[in-house]
C-alpha positions as CSV (number, residue, x, y, z in Angstrom):
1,X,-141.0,-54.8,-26.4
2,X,-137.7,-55.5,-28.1
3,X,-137.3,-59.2,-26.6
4,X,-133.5,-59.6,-28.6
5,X,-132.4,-56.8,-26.6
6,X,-133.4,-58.2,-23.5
7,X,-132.4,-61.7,-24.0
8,X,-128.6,-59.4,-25.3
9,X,-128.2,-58.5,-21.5
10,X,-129.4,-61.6,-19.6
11,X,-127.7,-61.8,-16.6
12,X,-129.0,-65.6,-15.4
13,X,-131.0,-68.1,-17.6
14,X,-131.9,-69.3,-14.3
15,X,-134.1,-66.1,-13.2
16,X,-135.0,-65.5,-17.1
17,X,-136.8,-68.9,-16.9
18,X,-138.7,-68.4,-13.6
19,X,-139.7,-65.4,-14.8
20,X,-141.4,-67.0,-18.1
21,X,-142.5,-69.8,-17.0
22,X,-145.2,-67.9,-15.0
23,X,-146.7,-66.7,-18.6
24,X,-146.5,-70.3,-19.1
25,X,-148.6,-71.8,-16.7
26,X,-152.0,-71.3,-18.0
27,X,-150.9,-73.7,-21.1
28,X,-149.2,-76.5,-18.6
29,X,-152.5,-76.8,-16.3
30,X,-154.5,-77.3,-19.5
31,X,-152.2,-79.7,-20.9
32,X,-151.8,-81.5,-17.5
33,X,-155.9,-81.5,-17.6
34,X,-155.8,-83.1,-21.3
35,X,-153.3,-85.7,-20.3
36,X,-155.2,-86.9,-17.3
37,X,-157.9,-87.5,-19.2
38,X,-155.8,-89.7,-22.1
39,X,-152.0,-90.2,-21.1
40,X,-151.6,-89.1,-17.5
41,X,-147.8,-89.9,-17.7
42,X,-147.3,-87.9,-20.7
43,X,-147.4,-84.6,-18.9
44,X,-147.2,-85.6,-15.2
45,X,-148.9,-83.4,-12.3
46,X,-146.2,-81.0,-10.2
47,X,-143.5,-81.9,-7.8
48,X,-143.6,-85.8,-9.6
49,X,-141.0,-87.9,-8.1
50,X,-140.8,-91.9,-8.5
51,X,-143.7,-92.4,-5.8
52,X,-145.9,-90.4,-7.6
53,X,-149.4,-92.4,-7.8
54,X,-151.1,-91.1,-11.6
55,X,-154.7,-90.4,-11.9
56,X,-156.0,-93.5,-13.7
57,X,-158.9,-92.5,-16.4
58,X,-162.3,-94.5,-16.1
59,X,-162.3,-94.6,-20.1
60,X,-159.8,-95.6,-22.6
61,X,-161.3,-93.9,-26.1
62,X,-158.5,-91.1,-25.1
63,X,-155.2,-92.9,-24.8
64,X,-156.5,-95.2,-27.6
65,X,-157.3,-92.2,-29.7
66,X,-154.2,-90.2,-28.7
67,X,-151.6,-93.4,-30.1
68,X,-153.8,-94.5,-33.3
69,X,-153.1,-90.6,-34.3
70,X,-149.7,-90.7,-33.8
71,X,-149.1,-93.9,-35.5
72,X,-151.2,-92.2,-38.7
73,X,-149.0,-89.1,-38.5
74,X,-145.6,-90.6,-37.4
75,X,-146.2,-93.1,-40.3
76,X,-147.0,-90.2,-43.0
77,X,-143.9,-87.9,-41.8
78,X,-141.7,-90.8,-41.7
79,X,-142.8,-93.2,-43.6
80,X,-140.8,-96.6,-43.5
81,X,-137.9,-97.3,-46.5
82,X,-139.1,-94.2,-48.2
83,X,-137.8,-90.7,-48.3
84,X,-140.2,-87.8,-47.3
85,X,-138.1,-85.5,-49.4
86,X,-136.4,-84.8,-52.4
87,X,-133.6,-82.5,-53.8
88,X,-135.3,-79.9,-56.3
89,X,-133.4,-78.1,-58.5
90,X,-134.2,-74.0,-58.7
91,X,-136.3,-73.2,-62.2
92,X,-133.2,-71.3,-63.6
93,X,-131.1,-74.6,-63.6
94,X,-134.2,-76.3,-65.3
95,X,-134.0,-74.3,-68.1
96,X,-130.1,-74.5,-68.5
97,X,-130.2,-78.2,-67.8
98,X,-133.2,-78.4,-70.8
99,X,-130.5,-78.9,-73.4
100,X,-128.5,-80.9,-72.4
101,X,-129.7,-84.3,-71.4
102,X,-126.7,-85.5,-70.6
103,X,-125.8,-83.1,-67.7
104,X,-129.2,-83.1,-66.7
105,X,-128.4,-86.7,-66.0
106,X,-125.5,-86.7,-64.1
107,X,-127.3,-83.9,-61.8
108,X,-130.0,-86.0,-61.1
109,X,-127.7,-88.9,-60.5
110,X,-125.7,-86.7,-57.8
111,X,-129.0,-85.5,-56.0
112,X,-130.1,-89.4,-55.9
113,X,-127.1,-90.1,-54.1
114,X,-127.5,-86.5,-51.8
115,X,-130.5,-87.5,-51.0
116,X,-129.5,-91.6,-50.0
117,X,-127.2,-90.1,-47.3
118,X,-129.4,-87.9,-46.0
119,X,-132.3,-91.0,-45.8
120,X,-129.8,-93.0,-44.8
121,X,-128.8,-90.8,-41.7
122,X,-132.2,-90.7,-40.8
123,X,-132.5,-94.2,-40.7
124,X,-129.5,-94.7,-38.9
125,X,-130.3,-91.7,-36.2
126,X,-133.7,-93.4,-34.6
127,X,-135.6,-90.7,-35.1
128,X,-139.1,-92.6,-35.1
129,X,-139.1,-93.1,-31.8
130,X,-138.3,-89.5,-30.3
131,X,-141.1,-88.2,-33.3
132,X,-144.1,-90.5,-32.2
133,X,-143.1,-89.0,-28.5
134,X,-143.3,-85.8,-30.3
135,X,-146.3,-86.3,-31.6
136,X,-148.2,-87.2,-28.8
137,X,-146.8,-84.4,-26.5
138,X,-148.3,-82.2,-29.4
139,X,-151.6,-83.9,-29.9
140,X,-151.8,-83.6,-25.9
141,X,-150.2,-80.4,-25.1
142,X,-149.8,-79.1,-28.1
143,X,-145.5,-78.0,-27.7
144,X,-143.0,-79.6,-27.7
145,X,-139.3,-78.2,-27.5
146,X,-136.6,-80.7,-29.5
147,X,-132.9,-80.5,-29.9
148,X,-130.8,-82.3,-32.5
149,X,-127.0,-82.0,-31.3
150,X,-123.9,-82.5,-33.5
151,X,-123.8,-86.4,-33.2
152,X,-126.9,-88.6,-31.5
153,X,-130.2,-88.5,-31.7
154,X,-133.2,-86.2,-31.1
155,X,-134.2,-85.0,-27.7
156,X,-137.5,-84.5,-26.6
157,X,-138.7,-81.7,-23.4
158,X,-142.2,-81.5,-22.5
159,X,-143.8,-78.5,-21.5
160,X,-143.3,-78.6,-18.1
161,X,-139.2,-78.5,-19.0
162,X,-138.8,-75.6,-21.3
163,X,-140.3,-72.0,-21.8
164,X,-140.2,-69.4,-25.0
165,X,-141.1,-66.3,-26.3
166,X,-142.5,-65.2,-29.8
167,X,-143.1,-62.0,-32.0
168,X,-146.7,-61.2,-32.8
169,X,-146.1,-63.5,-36.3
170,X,-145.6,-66.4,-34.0
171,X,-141.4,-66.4,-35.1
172,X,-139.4,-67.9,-31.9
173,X,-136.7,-65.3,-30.4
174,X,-136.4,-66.8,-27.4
175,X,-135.8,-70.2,-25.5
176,X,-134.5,-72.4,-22.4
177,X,-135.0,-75.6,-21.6
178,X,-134.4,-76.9,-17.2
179,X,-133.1,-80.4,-16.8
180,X,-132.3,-82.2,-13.9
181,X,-129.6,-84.7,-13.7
182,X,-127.5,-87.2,-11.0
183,X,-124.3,-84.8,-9.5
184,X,-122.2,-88.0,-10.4
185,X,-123.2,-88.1,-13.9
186,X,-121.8,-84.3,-15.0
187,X,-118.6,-84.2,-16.5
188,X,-115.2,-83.8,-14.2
189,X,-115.1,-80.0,-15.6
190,X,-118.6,-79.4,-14.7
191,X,-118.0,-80.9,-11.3
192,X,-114.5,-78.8,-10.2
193,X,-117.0,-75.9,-10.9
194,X,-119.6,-76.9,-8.4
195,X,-117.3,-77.5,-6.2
196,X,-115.9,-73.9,-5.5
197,X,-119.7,-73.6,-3.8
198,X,-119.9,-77.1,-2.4
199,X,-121.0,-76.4,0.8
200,X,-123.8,-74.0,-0.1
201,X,-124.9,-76.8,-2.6
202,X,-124.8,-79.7,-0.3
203,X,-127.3,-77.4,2.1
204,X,-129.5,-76.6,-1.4
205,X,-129.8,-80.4,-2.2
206,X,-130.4,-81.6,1.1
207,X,-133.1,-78.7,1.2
208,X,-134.6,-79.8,-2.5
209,X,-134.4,-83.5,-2.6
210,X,-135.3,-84.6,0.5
211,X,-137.7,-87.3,-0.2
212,X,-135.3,-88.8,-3.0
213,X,-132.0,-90.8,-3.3
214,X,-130.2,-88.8,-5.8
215,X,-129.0,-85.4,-6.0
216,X,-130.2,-83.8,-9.2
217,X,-128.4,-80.8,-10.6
218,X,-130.3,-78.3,-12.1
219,X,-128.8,-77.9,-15.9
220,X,-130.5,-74.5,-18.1
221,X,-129.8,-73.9,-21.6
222,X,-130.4,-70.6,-23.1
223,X,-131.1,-69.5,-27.1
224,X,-131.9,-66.1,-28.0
225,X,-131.6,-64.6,-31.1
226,X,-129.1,-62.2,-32.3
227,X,-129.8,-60.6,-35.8
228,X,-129.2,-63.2,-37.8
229,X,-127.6,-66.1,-35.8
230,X,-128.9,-68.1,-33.1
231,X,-126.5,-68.0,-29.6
232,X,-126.8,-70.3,-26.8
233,X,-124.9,-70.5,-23.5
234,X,-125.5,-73.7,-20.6
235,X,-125.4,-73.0,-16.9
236,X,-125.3,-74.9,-13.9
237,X,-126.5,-73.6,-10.5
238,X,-125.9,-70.3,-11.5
239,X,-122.5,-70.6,-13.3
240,X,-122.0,-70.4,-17.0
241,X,-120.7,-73.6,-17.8
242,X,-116.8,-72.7,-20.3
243,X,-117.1,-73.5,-23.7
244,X,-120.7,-73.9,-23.6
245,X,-121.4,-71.4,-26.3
246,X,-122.4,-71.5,-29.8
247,X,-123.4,-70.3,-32.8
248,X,-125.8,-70.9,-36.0
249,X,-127.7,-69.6,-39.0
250,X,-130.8,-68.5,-38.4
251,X,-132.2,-70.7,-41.0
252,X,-130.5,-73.9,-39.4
253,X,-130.6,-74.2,-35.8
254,X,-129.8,-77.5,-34.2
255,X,-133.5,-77.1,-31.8
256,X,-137.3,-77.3,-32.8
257,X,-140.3,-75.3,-30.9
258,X,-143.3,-77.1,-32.4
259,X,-146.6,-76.0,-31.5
260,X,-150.3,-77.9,-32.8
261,X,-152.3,-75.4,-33.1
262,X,-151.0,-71.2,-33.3
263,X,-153.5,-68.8,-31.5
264,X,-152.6,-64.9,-32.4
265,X,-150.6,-63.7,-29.8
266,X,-149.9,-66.7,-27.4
267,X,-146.2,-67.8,-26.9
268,X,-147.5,-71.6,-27.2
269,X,-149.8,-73.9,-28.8
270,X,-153.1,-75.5,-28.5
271,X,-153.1,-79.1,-28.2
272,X,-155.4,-81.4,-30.3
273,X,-157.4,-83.0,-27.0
274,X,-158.4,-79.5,-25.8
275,X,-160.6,-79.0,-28.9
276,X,-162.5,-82.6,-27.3
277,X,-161.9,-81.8,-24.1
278,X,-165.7,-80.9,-23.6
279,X,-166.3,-84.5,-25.1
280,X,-163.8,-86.5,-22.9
281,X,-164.9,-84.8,-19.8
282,X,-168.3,-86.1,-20.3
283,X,-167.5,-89.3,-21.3
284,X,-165.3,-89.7,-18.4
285,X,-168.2,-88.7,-16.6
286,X,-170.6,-90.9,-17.5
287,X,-167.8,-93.7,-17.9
288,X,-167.3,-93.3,-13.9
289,X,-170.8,-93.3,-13.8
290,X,-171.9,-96.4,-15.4
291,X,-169.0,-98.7,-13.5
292,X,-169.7,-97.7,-10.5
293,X,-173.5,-98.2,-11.0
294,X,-172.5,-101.2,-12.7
295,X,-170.8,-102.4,-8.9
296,X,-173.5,-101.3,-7.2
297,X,-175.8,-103.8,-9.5
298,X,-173.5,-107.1,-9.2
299,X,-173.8,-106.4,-5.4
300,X,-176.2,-109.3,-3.9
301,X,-177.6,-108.9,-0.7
302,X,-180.6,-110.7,0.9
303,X,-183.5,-109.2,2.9
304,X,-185.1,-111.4,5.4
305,X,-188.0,-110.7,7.5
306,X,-187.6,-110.0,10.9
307,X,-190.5,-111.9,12.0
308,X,-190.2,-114.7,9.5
309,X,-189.1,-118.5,10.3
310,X,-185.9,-117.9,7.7
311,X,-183.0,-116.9,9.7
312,X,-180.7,-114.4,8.7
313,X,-177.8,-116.5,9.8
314,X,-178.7,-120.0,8.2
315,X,-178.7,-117.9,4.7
316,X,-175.1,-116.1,5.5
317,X,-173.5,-119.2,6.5
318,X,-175.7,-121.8,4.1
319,X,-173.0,-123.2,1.3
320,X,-174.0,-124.2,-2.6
321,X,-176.9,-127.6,-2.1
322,X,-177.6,-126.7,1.7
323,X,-180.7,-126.9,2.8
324,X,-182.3,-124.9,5.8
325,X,-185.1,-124.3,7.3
326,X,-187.4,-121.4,5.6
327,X,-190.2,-119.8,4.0
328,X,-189.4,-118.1,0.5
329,X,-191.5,-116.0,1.4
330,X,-189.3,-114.2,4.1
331,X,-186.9,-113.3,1.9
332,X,-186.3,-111.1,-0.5
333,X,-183.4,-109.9,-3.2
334,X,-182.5,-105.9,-2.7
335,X,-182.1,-104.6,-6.7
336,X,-181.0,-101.4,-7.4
337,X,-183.6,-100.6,-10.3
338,X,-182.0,-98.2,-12.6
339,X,-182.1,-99.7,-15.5
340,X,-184.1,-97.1,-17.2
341,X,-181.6,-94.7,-15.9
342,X,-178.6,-96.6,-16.9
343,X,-179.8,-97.0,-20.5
344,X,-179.8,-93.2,-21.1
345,X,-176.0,-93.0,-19.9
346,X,-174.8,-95.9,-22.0
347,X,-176.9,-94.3,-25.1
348,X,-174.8,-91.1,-24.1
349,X,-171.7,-92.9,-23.8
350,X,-171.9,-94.6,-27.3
351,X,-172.3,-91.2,-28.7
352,X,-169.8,-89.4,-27.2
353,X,-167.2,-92.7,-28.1
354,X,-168.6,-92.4,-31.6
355,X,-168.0,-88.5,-32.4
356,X,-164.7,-89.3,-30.1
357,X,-163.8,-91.9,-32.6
358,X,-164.3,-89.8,-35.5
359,X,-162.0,-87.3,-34.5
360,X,-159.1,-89.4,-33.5
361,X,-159.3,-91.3,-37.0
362,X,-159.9,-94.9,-35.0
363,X,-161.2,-97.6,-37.1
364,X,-164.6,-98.0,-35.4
365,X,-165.3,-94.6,-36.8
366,X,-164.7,-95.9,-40.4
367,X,-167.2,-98.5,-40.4
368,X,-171.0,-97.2,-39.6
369,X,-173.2,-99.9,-37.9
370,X,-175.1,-102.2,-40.3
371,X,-174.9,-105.8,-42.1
372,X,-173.7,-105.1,-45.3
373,X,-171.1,-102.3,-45.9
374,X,-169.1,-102.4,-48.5
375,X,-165.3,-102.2,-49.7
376,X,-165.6,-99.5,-51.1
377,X,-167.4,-96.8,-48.8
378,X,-164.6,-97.6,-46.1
379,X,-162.3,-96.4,-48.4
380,X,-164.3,-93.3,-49.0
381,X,-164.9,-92.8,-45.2
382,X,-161.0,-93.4,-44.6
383,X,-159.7,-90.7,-47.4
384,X,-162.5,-88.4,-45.7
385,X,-160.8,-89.0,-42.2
386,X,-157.5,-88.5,-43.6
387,X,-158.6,-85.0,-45.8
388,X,-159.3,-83.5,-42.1
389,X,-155.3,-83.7,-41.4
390,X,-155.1,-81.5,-44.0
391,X,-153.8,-78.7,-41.9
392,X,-151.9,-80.6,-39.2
393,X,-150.1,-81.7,-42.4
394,X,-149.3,-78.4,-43.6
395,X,-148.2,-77.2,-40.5
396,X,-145.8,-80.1,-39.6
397,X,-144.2,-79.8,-42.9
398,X,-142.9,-76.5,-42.0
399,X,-142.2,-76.7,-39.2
400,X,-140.9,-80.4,-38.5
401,X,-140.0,-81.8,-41.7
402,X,-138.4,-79.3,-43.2
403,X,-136.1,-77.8,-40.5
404,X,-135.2,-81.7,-39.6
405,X,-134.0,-82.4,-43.2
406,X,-131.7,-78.9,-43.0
407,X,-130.6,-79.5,-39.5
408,X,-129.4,-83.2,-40.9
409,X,-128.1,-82.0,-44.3
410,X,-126.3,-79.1,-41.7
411,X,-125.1,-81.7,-39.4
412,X,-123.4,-84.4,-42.6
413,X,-122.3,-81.2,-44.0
414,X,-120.2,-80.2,-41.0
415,X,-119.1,-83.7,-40.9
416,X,-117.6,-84.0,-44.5
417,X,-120.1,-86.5,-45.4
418,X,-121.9,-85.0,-48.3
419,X,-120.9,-84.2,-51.8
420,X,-120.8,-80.8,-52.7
421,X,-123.5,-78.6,-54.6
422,X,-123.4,-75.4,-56.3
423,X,-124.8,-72.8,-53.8
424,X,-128.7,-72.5,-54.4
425,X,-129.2,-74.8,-56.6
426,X,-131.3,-77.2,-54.9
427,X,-132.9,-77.2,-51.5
428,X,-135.1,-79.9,-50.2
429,X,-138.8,-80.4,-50.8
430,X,-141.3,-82.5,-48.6
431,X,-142.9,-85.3,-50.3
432,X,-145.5,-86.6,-47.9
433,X,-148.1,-85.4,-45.9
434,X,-149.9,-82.8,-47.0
435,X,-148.5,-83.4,-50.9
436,X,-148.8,-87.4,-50.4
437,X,-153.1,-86.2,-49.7
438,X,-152.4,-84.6,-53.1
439,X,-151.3,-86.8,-55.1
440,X,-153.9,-89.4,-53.4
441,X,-156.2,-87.6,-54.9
442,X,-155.0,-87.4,-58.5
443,X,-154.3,-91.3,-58.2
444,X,-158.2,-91.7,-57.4
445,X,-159.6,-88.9,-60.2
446,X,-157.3,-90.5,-62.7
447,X,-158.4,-94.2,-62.0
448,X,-162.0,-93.3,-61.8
449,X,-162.0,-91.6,-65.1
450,X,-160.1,-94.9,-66.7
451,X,-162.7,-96.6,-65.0
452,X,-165.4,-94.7,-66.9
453,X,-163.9,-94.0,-70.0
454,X,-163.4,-97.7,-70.4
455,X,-167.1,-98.6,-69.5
456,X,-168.5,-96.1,-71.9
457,X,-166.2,-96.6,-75.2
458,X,-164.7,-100.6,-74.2
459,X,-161.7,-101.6,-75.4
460,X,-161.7,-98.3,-77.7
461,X,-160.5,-96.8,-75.1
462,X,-156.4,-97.5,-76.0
463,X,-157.0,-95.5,-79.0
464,X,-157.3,-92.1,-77.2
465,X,-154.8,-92.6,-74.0
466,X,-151.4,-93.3,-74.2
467,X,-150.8,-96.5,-71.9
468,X,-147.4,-95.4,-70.9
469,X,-148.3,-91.9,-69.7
470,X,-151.2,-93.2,-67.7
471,X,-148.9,-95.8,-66.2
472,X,-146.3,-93.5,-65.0
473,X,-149.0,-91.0,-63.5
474,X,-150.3,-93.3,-61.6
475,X,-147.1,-94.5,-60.1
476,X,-146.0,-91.3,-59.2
477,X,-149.1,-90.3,-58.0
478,X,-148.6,-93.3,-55.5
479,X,-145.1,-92.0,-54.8
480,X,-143.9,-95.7,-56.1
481,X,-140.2,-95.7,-57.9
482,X,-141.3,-97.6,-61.3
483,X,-137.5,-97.5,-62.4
484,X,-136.6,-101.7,-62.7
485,X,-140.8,-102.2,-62.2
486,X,-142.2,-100.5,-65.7
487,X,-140.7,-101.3,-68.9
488,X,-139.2,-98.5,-71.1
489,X,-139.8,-97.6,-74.1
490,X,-136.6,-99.3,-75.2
491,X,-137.8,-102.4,-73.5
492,X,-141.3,-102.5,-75.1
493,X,-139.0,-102.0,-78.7
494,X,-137.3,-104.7,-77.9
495,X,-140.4,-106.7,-76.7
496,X,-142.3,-106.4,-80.0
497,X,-138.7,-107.0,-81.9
498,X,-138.1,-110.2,-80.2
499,X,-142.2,-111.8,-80.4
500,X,-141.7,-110.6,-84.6
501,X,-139.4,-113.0,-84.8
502,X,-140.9,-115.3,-82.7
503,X,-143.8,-114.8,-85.2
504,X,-141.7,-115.0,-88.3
505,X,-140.2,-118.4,-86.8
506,X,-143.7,-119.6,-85.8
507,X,-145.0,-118.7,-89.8
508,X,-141.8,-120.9,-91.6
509,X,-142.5,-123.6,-89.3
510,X,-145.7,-123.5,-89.7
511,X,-144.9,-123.4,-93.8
512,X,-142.6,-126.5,-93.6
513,X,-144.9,-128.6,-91.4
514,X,-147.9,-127.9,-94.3
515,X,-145.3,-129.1,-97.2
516,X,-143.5,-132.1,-95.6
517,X,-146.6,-134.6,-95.8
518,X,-146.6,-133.4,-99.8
519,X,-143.0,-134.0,-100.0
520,X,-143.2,-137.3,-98.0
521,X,-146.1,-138.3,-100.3
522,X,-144.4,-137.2,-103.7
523,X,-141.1,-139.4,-102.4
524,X,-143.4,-142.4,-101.9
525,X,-145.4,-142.5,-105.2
526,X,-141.9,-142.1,-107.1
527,X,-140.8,-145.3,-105.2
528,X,-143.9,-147.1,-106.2
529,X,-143.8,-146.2,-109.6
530,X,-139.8,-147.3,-110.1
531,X,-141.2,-150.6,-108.2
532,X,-143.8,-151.1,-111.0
533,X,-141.1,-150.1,-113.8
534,X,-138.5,-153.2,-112.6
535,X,-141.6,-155.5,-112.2
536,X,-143.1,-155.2,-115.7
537,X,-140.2,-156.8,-117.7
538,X,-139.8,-159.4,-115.3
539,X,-143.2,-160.4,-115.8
């Protein structure tokens, strides 16, 4: 089916997304299911208005679990006072650059600064926020549908707010996005266009919001792609909305469809909770379970013979210290005895938290029960927990990173605010995630071989490795800037320059502290011999 020509001769964006959104609703009930189950108020049940009452889960593994990994990835994607990417130059500009250091220079001054805008954009945008709300629709529902305008910040739909279409490869063709905002907010131009139908729209919201206080206005944007550009068109109510189109590369559109996981032929994603949702299910089960029995237990209630001199009522109404009339005899505590039973679900429970733990990279998964663990295996156990976000990593990269550094570089470019660059030259590369777990890795291979080489050969070690390579490996294996932090080779000339002559000052001081008590002593015994000459005659 040739979905470009279809979208070509829309007629409503309206009708185009109630027709889609049908394909769509196997993916929202399972999403709905895995936020119930971890953040019910991430994707909310249907027909949601401020009275809505959410389902409150009888465990908290999930929304724990859901956060920590968002916090891992949000602070690997974006990490704080660091860029994520760099400006690479093509190989063919390499090799022209390769003689001549001092051009080489100045380009890699003028991508510094390129790339200090772009960061400082980033910074300056907010985007951490809108990302670690990002990542947790995708960890739960696995899409999310984002749009960067012109000027602001990102914006963030759910699932339930948005619908698209794909080719078989998974590519995006299509896309709208349903919002819903206040009649009074819309802009004066927007308004004089509803108001041509103002009666039928008065009866529509009376109709559609009669259990709340504010009149929301249904707002859909359409994008569909048209060779290769990107088009979109807003309408409201029916009516295209004037000047509301526009226009992009296909390479740099100013929206996101992100997905988790991509299943071979499905329009969306697969969220990260649905491949636990066996797990949590059971442990919400058993969580229910054991706090209910758990009530049941704390319960106290007194059985009293009916025949017995004890009375029912002297017990009821007997304060702390009373004493009645009785015989212990006649009464007796009721106990629910399920302890045995209990046992079994709490040994089920700590399993199912464990593997649960595990999988959402919590820190109670890093450390394994015993008295003595050391330093060094939770290190081990934390770079294995991190290796298994290998893939999200990847994926993300693509997907995320990289279209948000174009869209930005698009938007400053628009805007005037970046220095020129020769077509092609350079394009952006990501830095973290997936090539931050590589680099990890080369940090810990190279220190563990130092480590050995210098237990198995000592201090003769230095003659083999150069001190300065290893140094600047390791630094940029941990992606740290060692410019102003590691001394040149320039400054390790002048080093050794300036403690020679410390050394050549140290050796003539040295020198004339050894002679002076000579001297002193040779200047003495002359005196004491001219003291003896001018005695003799006189004597």
């Amino acid at each position: 089916m040739d979905h470009t020509h279809t979208v070509a001769t829309r007629k409503s964006a309206k009708s185009r997304y109630e027709r889609l959104k049908h394909d769509r609703q196997q993916f929202l009930d399972r999403a709905r299911q895995c936020a119930e189950l971890t953040i019910p108020t991430l994707i909310p049940p249907e027909g949601r208005s401020a009275s809505t009452r959410y389902y409150t889960p009888w465990q908290g593994v999930g929304a724990r679990g859901v956060n920590n990994l968002a916090s891992k990835l949000l602070l690997s994607l974006l990490p704080p006072n660091a860029p994520f990417f760099r400006m690479s130059v093509d190989d063919d500009t390499k090799e022209k650059l390769a003689g001549d250091p001092k051009l080489k220079s100045g380009i890699d001054e003028g991508l510094g600064r390129y790339e200090r805008i772009v960061q400082t954009d980033i910074e300056q945008s907010n985007l951490r926020n809108p990302t670690f709300i990002t990542l947790k629709h995708l960890i739960v529902g696995g899409n999310t549908f984002n749009t960067m305008p012109q000027e602001g910040g990102m914006r963030v739909y759910p699932l339930d707010s948005f619908v698209v279409v794909r080719d078989c490869d998974g590519n995006l063709l299509e896309a709208i996005t349903e919002e819903k905002v206040a009649k009074e907010t819309l802009p004066d131009d927007i308004q004089e266009l509803l108001a041509e139908d103002a009666p039928q729209l008065e009866k529509k919201l009376t109709a559609d919001n009669k259990a709340t206080k504010v009149d929301d206005i249904e707002i859909y944007t359409h994008y569909w792609l048209d060779g290769k550009r990107w088009r979109s068109c807003q309408e409201v109510e029916g009516k295209e909305v004037p000047g509301s189109h526009g226009s992009w590369p296909k390479d740099k559109p100013p929206f996101m469809a992100l997905r988790w996981n991509h299943v071979e032929g499905e329009d969306y994603g697969r969220g990260y909770v649905e491949e636990y949702i066996g797990d949590l299910v059971s442990l919400e089960g058993l969580s229910k379970a054991i706090v209910e029995a758990a009530a049941a237990s704390a319960k106290v209630i007194f059985l009293v013979k009916p025949n017995g001199v004890t009375k029912a009522k002297a017990i009821t109404e007997a304060e702390s210290g009373d004493a009645i009339t009785g015989d212990r005899q006649d009464v007796e505590t009721l106990q629910v005895e399920k302890q045995a039973d209990l046992s079994v679900a709490e040994r089920a429970i700590q399993s199912l938290t464990e593997r649960l733990s595990y999988a959402f990279l919590l820190s109670s998964a890093v450390q394994r029960n015993g008295e003595r663990v050391t330093a060094e295996e939770i290190r081990y156990m934390a770079s294995e927990l991190e290796d298994a976000l290998g893939g999200v990593y990847s994926v993300l990269s693509q997907e995320f990173q990289l279209p948000l550094v174009h869209r930005i570089i698009d938007r400053l470019t628009r805007a005037k605010r970046l220095p020129d660059l020769p077509k092609g030259v350079a394009k952006p590369v990501i830095v973290t995630g997936l090539e931050a777990l590589g680099r990890g890795h080369d940090a810990q291979r190279l220190g563990q071989t130092l480590t050995e080489l210098r237990q198995a050969l000592g201090d003769a070690v230095l003659q083999y490795i150069h001190p300065q390579e290893a140094i600047s490996r390791l630094f940029t294996a941990r992606l740290i800037d060692p410019v102003g932090l590691v001394k040149t080779p320039e400054d390790m000339q002048a080093d050794q320059m300036k403690a020679q002559q410390a050394q050549m000052a140290q050796v003539q001081g040295d020198a004339m502290a050894k002679s002076a008590p000579a001297g002193i002593k040779g200047m003495v015994d002359l005196i004491k011999a001219s003291g003896e000459q001018q005695a003799a005659p006189q004597g």
